[in-house]
Every structure is written in structure tokens, then in C-alpha cells.
C-alpha positions as CSV (number, residue, x, y, z in Angstrom):
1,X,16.8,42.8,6.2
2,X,17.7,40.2,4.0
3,X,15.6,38.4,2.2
4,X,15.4,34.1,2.0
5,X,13.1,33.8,-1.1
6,X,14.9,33.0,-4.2
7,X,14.6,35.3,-7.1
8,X,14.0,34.1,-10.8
9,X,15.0,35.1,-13.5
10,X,13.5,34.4,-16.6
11,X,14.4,35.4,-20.4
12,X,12.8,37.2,-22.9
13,X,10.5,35.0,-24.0
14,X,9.5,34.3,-20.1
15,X,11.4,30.6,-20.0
16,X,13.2,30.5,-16.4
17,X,16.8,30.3,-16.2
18,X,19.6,28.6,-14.0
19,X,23.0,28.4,-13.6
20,X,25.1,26.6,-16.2
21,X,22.2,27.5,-19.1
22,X,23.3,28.7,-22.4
23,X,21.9,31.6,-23.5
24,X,22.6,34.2,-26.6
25,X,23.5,37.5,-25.3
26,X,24.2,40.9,-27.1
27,X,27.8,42.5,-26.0
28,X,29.2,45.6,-27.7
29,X,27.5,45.3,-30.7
30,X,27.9,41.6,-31.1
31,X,25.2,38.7,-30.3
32,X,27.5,36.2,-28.0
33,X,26.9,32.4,-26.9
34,X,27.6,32.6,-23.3
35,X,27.0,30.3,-20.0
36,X,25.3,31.5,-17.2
37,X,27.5,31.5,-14.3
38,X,26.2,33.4,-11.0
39,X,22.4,34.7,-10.8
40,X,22.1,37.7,-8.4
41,X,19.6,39.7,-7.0
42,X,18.9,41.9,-10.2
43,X,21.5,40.8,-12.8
44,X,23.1,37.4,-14.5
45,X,27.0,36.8,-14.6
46,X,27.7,35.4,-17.6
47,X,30.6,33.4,-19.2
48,X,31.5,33.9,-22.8
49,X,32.3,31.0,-25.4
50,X,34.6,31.0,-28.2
51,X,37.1,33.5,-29.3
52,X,35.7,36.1,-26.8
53,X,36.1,35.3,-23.0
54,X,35.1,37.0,-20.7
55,X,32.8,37.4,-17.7
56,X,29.9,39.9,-18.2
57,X,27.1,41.2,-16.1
58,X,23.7,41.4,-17.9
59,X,19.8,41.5,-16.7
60,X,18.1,38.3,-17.8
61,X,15.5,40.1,-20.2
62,X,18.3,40.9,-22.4
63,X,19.2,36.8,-23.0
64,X,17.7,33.9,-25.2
65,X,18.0,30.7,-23.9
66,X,19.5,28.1,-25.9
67,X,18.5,24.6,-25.6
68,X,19.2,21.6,-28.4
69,X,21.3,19.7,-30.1
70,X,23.0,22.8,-31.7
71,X,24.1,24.7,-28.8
72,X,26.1,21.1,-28.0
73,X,28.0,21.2,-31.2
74,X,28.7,24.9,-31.4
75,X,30.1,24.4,-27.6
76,X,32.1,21.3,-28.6
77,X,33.6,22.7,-31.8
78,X,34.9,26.3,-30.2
79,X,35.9,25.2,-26.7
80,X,39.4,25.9,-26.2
């Protein structure tokens, strides 16, 4: 049976997160900026930023999200 409650996701410092959030999120060995795209059942989809791009699936514990000021320039100076 499917299930009508919606599931959140919070990350690993316990703050809630939503779609179109910025978060930091390890990939291969790297820490990445990323947006979150789609939030499913279990996992995230995420969207990388800068020289990476890419779409990447990922639980929420593993993110940090980003809020400020910073995240703003850092999106603004490396958006293609």
C-alpha cells in the first residue's frame, strides 16, 4: 500500500531539508556544492555546481546544508 505521509529528511546536524536547498556533499573523494533536486522515499537527488555536473543520489545524513550570503556568491561566480 502506498503511503500519503510525507517523509523528511533532515541533514547531519538534524536541520530539515527541501527541494532547491544547497547543501555540501562528499562525491568520490571530493566535498561538492550541490542543489537538491528530487527527495525520495530513502535518498536525495542532487545537482552538482561548478566544474562537476552531474546528478547524484545520496541519503540526507551524508549532506550539510548551506545557508548565507556565501553560498550566493560561490553559486553566482561558478554558474555556467
Amino acid at each position: 500500500m502506498a503511503s500519503t505521509e510525507q517523509v523528511v529528511h533532515v541533514d547531519c546536524l538534524s536541520r530539515p531539508l527541501k527541494e532547491g536547498d544547497c547543501v555540501a556533499v562528499a562525491h568520490r573523494n571530493q566535498l561538492m556544492i550541490a542543489v537538491v533536486k528530487k527527495l525520495h522515499n530513502k535518498m536525495i537527488t542532487v545537482g552538482t555546481l561548478g566544474t562537476y555536473n552531474g546528478t547524484y543520489k545520496k541519503y540526507a545524513s551524508e549532506c550539510a546544508l548551506l545557508e548565507g550570503p556565501e553560498v550566493s556568491m560561490f553559486i553566482l561566480k561558478n554558474r555556467k
